[in-house]
N, C-alpha and C positions, 0 to 999 in steps of 0.2 A: 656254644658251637653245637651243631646238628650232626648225631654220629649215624641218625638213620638215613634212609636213601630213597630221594623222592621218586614218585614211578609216575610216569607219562603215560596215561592209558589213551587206547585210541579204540574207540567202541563199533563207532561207526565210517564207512569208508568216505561219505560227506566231510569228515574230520578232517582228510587230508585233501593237500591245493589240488583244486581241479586242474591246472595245466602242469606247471610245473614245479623242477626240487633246484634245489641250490646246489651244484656240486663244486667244490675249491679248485683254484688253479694246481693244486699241492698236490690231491686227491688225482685230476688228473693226469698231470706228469709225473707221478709216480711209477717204482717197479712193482706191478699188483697182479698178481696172477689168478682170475676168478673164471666161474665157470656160468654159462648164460642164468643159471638161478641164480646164485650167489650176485651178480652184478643185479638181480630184481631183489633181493634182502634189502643190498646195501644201500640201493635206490628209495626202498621203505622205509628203511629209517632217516635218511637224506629227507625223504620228504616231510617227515614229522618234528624233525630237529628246528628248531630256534634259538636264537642265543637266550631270550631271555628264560629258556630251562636252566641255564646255566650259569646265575646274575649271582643266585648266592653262593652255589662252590668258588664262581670268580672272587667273593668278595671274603671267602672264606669262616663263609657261615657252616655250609657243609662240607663234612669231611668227606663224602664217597662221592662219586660221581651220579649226575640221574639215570636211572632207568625207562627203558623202553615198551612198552608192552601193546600187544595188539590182537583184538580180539577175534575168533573166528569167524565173521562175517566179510570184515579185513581182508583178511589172509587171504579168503576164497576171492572177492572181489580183483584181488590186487595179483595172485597168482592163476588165477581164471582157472582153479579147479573145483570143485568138490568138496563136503566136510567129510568124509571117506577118505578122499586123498593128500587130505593135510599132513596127517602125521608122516604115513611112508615117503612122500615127497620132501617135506619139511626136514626132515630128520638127516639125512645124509649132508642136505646144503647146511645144515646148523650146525654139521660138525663141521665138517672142512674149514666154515668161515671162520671157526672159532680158532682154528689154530692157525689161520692165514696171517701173513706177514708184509707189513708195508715198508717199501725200500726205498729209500733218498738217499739218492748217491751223488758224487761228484769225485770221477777219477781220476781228475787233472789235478787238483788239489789233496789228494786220494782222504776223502771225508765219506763216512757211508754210514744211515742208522736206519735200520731195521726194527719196527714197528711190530706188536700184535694189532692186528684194525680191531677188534675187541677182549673186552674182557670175560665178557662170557656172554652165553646166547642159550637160550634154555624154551625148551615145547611143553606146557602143560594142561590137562584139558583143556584143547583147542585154542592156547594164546597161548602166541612168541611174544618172548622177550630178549630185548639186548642190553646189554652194559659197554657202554664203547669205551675203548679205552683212554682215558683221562690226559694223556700226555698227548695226544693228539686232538686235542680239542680246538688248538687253534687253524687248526686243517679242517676239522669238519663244518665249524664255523665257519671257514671261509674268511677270517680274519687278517690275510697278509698280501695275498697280491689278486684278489680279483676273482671270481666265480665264475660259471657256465649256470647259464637258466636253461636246463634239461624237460624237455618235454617228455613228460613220464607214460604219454598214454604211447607216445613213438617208439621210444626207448624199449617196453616190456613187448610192442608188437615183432620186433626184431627175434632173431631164436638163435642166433650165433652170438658168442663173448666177441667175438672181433668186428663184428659188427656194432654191436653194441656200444664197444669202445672208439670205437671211432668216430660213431655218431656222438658220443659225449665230448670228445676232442673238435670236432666242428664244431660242435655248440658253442664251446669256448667265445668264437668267434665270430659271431651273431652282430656285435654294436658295433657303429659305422667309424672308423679309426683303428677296427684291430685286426689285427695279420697275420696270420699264422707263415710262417717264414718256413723254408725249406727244413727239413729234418733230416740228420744223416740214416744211414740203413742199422746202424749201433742204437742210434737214441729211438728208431723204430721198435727194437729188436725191446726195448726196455719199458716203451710205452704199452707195447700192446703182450705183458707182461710172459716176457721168452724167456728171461734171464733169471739163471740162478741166485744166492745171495753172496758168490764168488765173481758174479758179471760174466757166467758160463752160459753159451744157447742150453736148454733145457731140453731140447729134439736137435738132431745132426742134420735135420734134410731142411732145418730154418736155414744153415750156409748157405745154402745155395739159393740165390735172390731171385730166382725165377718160381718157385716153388714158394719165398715168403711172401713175395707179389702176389701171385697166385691167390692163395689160402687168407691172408690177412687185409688185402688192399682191394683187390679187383672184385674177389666174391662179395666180401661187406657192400663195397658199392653195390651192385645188383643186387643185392637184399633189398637194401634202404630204396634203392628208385622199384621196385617191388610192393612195396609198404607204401600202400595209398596216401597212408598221414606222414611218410615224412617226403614223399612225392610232390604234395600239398606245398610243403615249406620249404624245401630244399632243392638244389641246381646242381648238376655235376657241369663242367664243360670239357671240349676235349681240347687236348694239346695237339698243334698245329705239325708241328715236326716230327712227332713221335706218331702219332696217332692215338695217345693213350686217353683212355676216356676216365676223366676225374684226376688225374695228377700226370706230372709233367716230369721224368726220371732224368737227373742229372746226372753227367758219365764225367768219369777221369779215362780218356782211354777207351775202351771199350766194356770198363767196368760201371755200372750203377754204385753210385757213390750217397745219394742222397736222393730225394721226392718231396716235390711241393705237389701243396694235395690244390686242382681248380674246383671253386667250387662258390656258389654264391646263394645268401637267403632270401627268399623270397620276401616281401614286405607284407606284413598281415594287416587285413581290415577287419580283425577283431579287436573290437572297443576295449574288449573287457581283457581280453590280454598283452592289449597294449597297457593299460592302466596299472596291471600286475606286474607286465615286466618292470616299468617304471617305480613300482614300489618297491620290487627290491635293486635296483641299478641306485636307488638313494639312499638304501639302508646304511648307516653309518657303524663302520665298525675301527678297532682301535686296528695301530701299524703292528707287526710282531718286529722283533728287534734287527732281524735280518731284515727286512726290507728298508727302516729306520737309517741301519749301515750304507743299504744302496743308493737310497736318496742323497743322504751326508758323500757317499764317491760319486755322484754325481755331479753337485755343487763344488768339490774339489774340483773335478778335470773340465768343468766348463770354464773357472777363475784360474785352471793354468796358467802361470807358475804363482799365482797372488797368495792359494791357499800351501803352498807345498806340496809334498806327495800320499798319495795314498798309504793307510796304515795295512799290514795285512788282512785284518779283518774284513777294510774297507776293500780291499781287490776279490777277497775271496765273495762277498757279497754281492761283487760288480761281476764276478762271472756266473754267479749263477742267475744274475739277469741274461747275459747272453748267451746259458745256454735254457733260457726259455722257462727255468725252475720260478721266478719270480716275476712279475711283471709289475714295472713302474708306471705310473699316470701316465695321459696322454701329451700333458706338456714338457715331458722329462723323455726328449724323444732321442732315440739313437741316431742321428743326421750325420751328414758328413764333417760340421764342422765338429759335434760330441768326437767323431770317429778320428779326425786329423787330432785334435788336443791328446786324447787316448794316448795314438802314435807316437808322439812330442812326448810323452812321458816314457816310452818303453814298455807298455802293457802287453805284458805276454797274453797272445789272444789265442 
């Protein structure tokens, strides 16, 4: 067994993918609170990461996890300043990140874990390095329900965290069958990382839904049709009834309750990244045991009453498919008749 700790150097900026990073379903509906540099770190090493850094800790050859490191030509390319302004710049994002914390919650089942995203993160003559942290590897991998291919040159041109974040949350949603379904103004409130690690607003004037519209929905849009390159790629449309441009506010009442975001991608006639999207849309990776569960309650509640009833396990897996934390294949669809069987069984929804 290897008690040393391999290091991923990345020398030159050619190193890393010309279009895009991998980012996980997990990684983005997460509770993550960053700031527009920190979300270009976390994007740097997203981009550098592959599973097969990680073949022998999996297989338990090495004991530590790999490291990251990236040399100042890197840095300067990829944060578009200066080697002057590495350090000063670098230095503050490399703290904050280091003691940032990633949140998976589910309230309804009241289940919640609280992550550090790394283990440590360090600036020396001219090369960062990161240590991510090891218990989240199957998140960063993208190993359980499905990724977003992030366009890294759109992504860093961006200069707001809420833009940024949202444009990663579209991304998502890029391949022809997936749908990003209405979000309530809670599960908003936790995406685009408001929430404490109590499920507290983090600012008081987020209550108020015309102010979180404002600042995290409306502005982001006009950033991004802003940004020539993601202009290029992306469509907002407006909602007919409302008049809102890029999402459509659903009301209880005269209260905003919920927001489907309109919004459609362009089709690309580049050869070359269609070919890359394609390489990684095929990349084979193993199921993590939560989604294993949600498959297995899946195949229960379509053979309604044949298999019996759901185990706890298996319900608590099945909702955090519906509340959008996991996502199952495209032939394992939530349909009306999945939805009637549900019913027939008493699934608290």
């Amino acid at each position: 067994m290897n008690s040393s700790r391999q290091n991923i150097t990345t020398e030159f900026y050619k190193e890393l993918p010309q279009n895009f990073f991998k980012k996980s379903h997990e990684l983005i509906f997460s509770r993550l609170d960053l700031t527009a540099r920190e979300h270009d770190m976390l994007a740097l090493f997203l981009s550098r990461l592959h599973k097969d850094h990680w073949s022998d800790y999996q297989a338990g050859k090495d004991v530590l996890a790999p490291q990251y490191t990236f040399h100042s030509d890197v840095l300067k390319d990829w944060f578009g300043i200066s080697s002057k302004q590495l350090y000063p710049t670098l230095k503050p994002v490399a703290e904050r990140l280091s003691g940032r914390k990633i949140g998976l919650s589910n309230d309804e089942v009241e289940m919640f874990d609280f992550l550090p995203l790394f283990a440590r993160v360090t600036y020396k003559s001219g090369s960062l390095s990161i240590v991510p942290n090891a218990e989240l590897m199957t998140a960063y991998l993208a190993q359980s329900a499905g990724h977003a291919q992030v366009n890294h040159k759109s992504f860093r041109a961006l200069k707001s965290e809420h833009s940024k974040r949202l444009y990663a949350i579209l991304s998502r949603f890029k391949s022809p069958g997936t749908k990003l379904h209405p979000q309530s103004i809670t599960q908003l409130h936790g995406l685009f990382g408001l929430l404490d690690e109590r499920g507290k607003l983090s600012k008081k004037s987020y209550t108020n839904n015309k102010v979180f519209i404002e600042r995290c929905i409306r502005k982001p849009i006009t950033e991004m049709m802003q940004c020539p390159e993601i202009f290029s790629e992306l469509e907002f449309l407006i909602d007919e009834k409302s008049g809102s441009y890029g999402y459509r506010p659903i009301q209880r009442g005269r209260k905003i309750i919920q927001l489907e975001f309109l919004f459609r991608w362009k089709v690309s006639d580049n050869k070359g990244e269609a070919a890359y999207r394609k390489k990684l849309e095929e990349e084979l990776v193993p199921d993590n045991p939560m989604l294993i569960l949600a498959k297995d309650a899946y195949h229960v509640v379509m053979s309604y009453p044949l298999k019996g009833e759901l185990t706890a396990h298996q319900a608590l897996a099945l909702k955090t498919v519906l509340e959008g934390i996991l996502l199952l294949p495209e032939d394992m669809p939530f349909n009306s008749s999945f939805m009637a069987r549900l019913k027939k069984m008493d699934f608290d929804l």
